[in-house]
C-alpha positions as CSV (number, residue, x, y, z in Angstrom):
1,X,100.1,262.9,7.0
2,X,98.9,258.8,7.0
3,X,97.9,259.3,10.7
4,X,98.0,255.0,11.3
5,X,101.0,255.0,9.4
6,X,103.0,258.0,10.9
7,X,102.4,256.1,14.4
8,X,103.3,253.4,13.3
9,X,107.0,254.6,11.8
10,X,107.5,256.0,15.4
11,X,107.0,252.7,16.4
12,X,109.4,251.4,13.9
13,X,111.8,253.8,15.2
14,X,111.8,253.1,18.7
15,X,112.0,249.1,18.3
16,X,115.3,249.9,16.0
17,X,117.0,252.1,18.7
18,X,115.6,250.7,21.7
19,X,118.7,250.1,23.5
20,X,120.0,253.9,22.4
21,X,119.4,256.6,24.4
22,X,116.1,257.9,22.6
23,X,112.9,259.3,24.0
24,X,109.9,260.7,22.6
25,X,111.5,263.6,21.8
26,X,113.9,262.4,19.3
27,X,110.7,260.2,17.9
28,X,108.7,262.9,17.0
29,X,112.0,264.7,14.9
30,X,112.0,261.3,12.9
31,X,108.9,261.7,12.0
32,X,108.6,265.5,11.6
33,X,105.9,266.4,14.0
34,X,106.4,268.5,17.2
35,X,107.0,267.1,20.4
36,X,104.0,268.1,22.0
37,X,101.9,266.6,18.9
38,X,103.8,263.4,18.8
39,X,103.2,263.1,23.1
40,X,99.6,264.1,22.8
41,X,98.2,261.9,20.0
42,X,100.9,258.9,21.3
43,X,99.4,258.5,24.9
44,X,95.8,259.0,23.4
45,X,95.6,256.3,20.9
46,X,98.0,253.9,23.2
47,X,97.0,254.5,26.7
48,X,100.6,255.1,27.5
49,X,103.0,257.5,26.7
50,X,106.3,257.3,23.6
51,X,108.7,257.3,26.8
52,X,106.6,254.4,29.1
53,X,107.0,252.3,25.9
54,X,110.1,252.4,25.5
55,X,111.0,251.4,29.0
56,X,108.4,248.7,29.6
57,X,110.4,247.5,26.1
58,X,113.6,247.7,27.2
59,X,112.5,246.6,31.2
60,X,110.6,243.6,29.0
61,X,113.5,242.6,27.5
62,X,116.0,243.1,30.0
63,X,113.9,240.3,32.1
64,X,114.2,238.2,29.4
65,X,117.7,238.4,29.2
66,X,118.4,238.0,32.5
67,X,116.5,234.5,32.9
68,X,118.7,232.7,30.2
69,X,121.9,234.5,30.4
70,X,124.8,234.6,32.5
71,X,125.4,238.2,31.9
72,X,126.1,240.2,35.1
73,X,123.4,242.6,36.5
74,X,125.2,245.3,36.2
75,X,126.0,245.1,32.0
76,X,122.4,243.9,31.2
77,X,121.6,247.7,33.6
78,X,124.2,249.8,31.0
79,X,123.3,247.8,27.6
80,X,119.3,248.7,28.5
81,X,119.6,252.3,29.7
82,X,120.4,252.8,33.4
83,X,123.5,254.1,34.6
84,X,123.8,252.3,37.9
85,X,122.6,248.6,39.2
86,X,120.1,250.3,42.0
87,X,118.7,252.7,39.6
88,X,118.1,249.5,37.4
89,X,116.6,247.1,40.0
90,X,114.3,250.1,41.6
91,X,112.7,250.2,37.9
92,X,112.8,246.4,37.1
93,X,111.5,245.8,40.6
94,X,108.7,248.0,39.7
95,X,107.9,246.6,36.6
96,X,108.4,243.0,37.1
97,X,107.3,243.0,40.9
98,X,110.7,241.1,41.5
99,X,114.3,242.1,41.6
100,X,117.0,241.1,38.9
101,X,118.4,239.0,41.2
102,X,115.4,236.9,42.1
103,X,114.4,237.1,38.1
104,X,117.3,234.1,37.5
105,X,115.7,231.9,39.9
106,X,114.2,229.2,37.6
107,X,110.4,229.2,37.2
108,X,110.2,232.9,38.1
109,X,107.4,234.2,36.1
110,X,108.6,238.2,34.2
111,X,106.4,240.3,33.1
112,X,106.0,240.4,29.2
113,X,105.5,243.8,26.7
114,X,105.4,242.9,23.8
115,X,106.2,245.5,20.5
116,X,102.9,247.7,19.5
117,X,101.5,247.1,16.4
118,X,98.7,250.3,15.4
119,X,95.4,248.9,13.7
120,X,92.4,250.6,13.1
121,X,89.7,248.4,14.9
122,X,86.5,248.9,14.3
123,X,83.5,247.8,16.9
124,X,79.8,248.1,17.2
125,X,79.5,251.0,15.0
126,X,79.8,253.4,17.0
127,X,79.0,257.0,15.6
128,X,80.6,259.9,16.4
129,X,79.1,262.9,15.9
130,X,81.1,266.1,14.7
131,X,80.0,269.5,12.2
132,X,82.9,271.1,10.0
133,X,82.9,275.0,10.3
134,X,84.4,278.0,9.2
135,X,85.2,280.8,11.0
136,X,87.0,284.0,10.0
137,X,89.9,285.1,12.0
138,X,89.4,286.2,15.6
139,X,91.0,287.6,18.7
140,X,90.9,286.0,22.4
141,X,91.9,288.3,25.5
142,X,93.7,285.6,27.5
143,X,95.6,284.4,30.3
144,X,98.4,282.4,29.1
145,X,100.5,280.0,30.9
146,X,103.5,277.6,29.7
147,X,103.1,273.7,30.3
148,X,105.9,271.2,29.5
149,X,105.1,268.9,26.4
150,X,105.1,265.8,29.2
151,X,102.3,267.1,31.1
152,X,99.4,266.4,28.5
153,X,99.5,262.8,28.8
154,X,101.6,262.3,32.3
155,X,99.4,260.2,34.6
156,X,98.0,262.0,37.2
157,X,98.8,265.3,36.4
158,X,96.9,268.3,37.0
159,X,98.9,271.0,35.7
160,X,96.3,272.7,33.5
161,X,92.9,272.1,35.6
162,X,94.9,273.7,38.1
163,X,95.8,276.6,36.0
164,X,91.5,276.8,35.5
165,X,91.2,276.9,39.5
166,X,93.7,279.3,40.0
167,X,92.1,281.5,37.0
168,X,88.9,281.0,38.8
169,X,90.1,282.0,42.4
170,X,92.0,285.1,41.4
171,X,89.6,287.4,39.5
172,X,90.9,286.2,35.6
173,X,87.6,285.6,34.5
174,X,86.3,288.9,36.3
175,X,88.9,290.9,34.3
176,X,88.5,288.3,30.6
177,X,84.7,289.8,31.3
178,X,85.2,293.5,31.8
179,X,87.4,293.9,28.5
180,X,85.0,291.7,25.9
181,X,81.6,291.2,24.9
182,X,80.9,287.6,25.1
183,X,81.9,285.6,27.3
184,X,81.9,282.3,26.0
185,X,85.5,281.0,27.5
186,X,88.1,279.5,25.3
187,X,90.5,277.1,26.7
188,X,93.6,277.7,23.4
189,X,96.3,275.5,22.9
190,X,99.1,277.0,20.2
191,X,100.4,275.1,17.3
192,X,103.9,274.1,18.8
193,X,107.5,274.0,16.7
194,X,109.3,270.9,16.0
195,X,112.3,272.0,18.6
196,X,109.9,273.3,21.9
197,X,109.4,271.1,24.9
198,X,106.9,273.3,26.1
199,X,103.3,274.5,24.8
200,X,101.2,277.5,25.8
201,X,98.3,277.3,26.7
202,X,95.6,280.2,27.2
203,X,92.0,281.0,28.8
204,X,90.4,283.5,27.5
205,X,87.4,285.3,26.1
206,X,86.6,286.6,22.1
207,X,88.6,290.0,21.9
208,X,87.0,293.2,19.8
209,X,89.9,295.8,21.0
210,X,90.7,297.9,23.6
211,X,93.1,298.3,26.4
212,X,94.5,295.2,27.1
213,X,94.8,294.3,31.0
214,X,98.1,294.1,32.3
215,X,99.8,290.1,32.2
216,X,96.9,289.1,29.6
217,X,97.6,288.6,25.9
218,X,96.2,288.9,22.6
219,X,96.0,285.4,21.2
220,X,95.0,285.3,17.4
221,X,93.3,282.4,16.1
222,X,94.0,282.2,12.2
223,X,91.0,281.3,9.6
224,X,90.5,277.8,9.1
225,X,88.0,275.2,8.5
226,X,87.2,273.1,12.4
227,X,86.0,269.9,12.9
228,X,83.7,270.3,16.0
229,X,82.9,267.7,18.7
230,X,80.6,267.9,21.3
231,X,82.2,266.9,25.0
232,X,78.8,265.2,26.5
233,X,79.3,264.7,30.6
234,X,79.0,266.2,33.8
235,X,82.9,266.9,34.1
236,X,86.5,267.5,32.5
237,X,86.5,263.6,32.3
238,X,84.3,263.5,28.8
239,X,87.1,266.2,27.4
240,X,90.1,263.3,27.6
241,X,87.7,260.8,26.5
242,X,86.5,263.0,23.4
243,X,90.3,263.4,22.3
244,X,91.0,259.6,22.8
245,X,88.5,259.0,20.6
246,X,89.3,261.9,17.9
247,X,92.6,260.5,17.6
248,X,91.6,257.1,17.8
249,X,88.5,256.8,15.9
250,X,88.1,260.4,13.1
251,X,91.7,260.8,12.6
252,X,92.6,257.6,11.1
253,X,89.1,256.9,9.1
254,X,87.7,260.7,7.9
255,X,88.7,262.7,5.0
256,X,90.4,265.3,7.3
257,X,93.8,265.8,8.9
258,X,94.4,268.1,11.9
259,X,97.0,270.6,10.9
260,X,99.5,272.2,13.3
261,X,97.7,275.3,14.3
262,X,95.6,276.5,17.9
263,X,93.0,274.2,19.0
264,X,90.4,274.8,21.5
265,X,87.7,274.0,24.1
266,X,85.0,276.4,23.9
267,X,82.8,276.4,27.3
268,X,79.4,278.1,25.8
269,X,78.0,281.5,27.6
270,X,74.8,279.2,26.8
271,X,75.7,276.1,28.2
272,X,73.7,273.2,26.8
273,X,72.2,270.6,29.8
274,X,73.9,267.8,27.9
275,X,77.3,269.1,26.9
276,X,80.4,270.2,28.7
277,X,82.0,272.1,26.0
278,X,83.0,271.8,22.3
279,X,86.4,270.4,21.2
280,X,87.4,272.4,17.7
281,X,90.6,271.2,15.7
282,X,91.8,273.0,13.0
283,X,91.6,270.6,9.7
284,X,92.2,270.4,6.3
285,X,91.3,268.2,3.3
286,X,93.4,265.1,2.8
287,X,95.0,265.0,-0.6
């Protein structure tokens, strides 16, 4: 997969059907990805998420309309999406700071968003620093939760470092500790199918055998070859930034592609002063 250029299709996509009633969801089956793959590298190399850009683009346009058309408020609502005039001037006021009303008065100023166009821009040479490693297959004991597709790139949402507090207040790592040998702790995210809209989502600790603790699960992590990145930072914070610039920066421009299969975080039983934790996709030579 053309990372640049599969992005770009969605984009393509959306702009065509923009007054149909699409969302990310339907994107990602044009372009054959999953969901939660299409959401996640989307709102990373954007800023926003598939479903945002699609109603700043029709909000956009619907402004425009309504300062050189006679067109009543209430058809300009339907034709961009909303099923009832107050549902349509709650979001429009939102977005343009004005209501569709006041948006005909002449010299109003609209807001304007304009159609993405995705370019690979290079600046100041940055370097990012990565290995490529391969690892036979192994097991993780782990605690596994499910998480809508949405929540990986929703603004403000805390879903999964809440899921690590809770694991951390009732006795999961205790228990991940008692059943394994090293505890290095893996924070797993499973390949996801074209059709889900959610993902799973594990913490958990390398896995020789044994009795497996009750509500835990075996999680297998298939052989591969992993591009690793270093997450350098006092906090979660340098984990989003080190996926921005993943998608953003090694995806597009290196010889590999990240293939649908588990990805992790690994948090080191040896932490290092100046990193977090590691980042490891699962990758594969481009053709």
């Amino acid at each position: 997969m053309d990372f640049i250029q599969n992005l770009q299709k969605a984009i393509d996509y959306m702009e065509e059907h923009i007054l149909e009633p699409i969302n990310y969801e339907d994107v990602a089956k044009h372009i054959y990805v999953s969901s939660y793959y299409f959401h996640r590298t989307f709102g990373l190399v954007t800023g926003i998420t598939a479903n945002e850009y699609i109603r700043n683009r029709r909000l956009s346009m619907a402004g425009q309309e309504l300062s050189i058309s006679d067109e009543k408020v209430i058809d300009i609502a339907l034709k961009y999406g909303y099923e009832s005039p107050e549902s349509f001037t709650k979001a429009f006021t939102r977005f343009h700071g004005i209501t569709p009303n006041v948006a005909r008065r002449a010299g109003i100023k609209l807001k304007s968003f304009n159609r993405l166009l995705i370019k690979i821009k290079l600046e100041g040479g940055t370097i990012m620093d990565y290995r490529i490693e391969k690892r036979e297959p192994f097991k993780l004991l782990a605690k596994v939760e499910k998480f809508r597709n949405e929540s990986i790139s929703e603004e403000g949402n805390t879903e999964i470092p809440d899921f690590w507090k809770e694991c951390g207040v009732n006795g999961t790592f205790e228990i991940l500790k008692q059943n394994t040998s090293k505890h290095s702790i893996y924070g797993a995210c499973a390949p996801i199918s074209k059709e889900s809209s959610y993902f799973d989502y594990g913490i958990g600790m390398e896995f020789d055998g044994g009795t497996m603790p009750q509500g835990y699960t075996i999680w297998e992590v298939n052989p591969t070859l992993w591009a690793v990145f270093k997450c350098i930072g006092e906090n979660g914070d340098c984990i989003g930034e080190t996926w921005g610039k993943i998608f953003s920066e090694f995806l597009p421009s290196s010889e590999y592609n990240m293939i649908d299969d588990t990805d992790f975080e690994l948090y080191s039983q040896e932490p290092n002063a100046d990193c977090f934790c590691e980042i490891w996709i699962p990758v594969e030579k481009k053709m």
